[in-house]
C-alpha positions in Angstrom: 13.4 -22.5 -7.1 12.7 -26.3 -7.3 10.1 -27.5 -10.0 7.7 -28.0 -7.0 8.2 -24.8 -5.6 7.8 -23.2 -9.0 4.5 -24.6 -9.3 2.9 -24.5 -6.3 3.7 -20.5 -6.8 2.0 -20.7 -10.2 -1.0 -22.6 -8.7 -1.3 -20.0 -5.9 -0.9 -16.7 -8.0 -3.3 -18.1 -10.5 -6.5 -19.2 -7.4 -5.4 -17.9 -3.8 -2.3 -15.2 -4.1 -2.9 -15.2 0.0 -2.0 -18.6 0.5 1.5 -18.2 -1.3 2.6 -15.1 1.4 1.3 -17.8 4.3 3.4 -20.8 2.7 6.3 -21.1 5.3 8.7 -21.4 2.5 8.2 -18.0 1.6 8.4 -16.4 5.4 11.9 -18.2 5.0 12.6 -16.0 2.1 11.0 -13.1 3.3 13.2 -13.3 6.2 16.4 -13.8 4.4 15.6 -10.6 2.5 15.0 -8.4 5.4 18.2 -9.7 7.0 20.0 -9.4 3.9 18.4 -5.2 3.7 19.3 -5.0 7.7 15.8 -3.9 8.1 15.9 -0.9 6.3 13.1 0.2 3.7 15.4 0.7 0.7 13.1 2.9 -1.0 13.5 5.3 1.7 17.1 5.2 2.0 17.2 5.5 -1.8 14.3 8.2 -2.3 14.4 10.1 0.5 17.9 9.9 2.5 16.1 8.3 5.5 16.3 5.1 7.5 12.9 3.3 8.0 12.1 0.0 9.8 11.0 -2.4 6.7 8.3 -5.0 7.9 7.2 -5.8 4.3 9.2 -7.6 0.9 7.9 -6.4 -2.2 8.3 -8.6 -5.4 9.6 -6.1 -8.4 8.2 -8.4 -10.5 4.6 -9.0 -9.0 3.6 -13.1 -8.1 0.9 -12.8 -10.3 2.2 -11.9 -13.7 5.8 -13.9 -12.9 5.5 -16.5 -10.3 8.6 -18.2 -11.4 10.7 -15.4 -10.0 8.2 -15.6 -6.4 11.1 -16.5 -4.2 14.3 -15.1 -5.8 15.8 -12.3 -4.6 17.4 -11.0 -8.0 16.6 -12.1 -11.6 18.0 -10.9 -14.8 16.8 -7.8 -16.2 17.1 -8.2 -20.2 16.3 -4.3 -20.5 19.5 -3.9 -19.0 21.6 -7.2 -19.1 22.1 -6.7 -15.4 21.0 -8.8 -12.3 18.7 -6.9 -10.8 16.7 -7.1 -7.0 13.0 -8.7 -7.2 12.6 -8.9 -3.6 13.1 -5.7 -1.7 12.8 -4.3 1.7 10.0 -1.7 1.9 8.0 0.0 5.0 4.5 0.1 5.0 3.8 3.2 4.2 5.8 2.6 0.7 5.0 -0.3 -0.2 1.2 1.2 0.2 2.6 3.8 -2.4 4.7 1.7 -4.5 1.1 -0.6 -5.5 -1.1 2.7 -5.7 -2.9 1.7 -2.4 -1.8 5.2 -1.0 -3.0 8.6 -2.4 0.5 10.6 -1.6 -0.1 13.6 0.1 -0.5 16.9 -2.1 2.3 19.8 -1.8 0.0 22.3 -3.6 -0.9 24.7 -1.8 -4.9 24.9 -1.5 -5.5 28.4 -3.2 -2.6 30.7 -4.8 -1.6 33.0 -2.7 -1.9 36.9 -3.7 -0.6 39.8 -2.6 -2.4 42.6 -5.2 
């Protein structure tokens, strides 16, 4: 990321977070990821053995609390002195789940089931 870049993404997360997902620099990004994932959710393919459409890039490391890393698609991880992904390709329906905006679906059944 340039200087500029860096802190027009600062600016944004800190007043307007919408403005930043608008900013046509970042639909270049966004669509460099999503080529990069060929359009698959890769939580899906990871979590569940499936192949999804992704329409969404998720930051790993949200805009708000590290806008410096807004338009990279790995950073370094000092956990685990890796390079890791902070842009990934995710479907709706998990990015939804991934920020908590989706209640998953309970596999409990209603009432236990007895046969006294």
């Amino acid at each position: 990321m340039t200087d500029e870049e860096r802190q027009y993404a600062t600016q944004c997360a800190a007043t307007d977070p919408h403005s930043f997902y608008k900013w046509s620099r970042w639909e270049e990004v966004r669509t460099e990821v999503l080529r990069a994932d060929h359009y698959e959710c890769q939580r899906c393919k990871l979590k569940y053995h499936r192949y999804r459409r992704a329409t969404t890039v998720h930051h790993i490391n949200h805009l708000k609390a590290r806008p410096d890393l807004a338009l990279e698609m790995y950073y370094h991880n000092p956990a685990t002195h890796a390079d890791e992904r902070n842009l990934i390709s995710l479907c709706h329906d998990c990015h939804e789940e991934v920020h908590g905006w989706r209640i998953p679906a309970c596999q409990d059944p209603l009432t236990v089931e007895r046969w006294d």
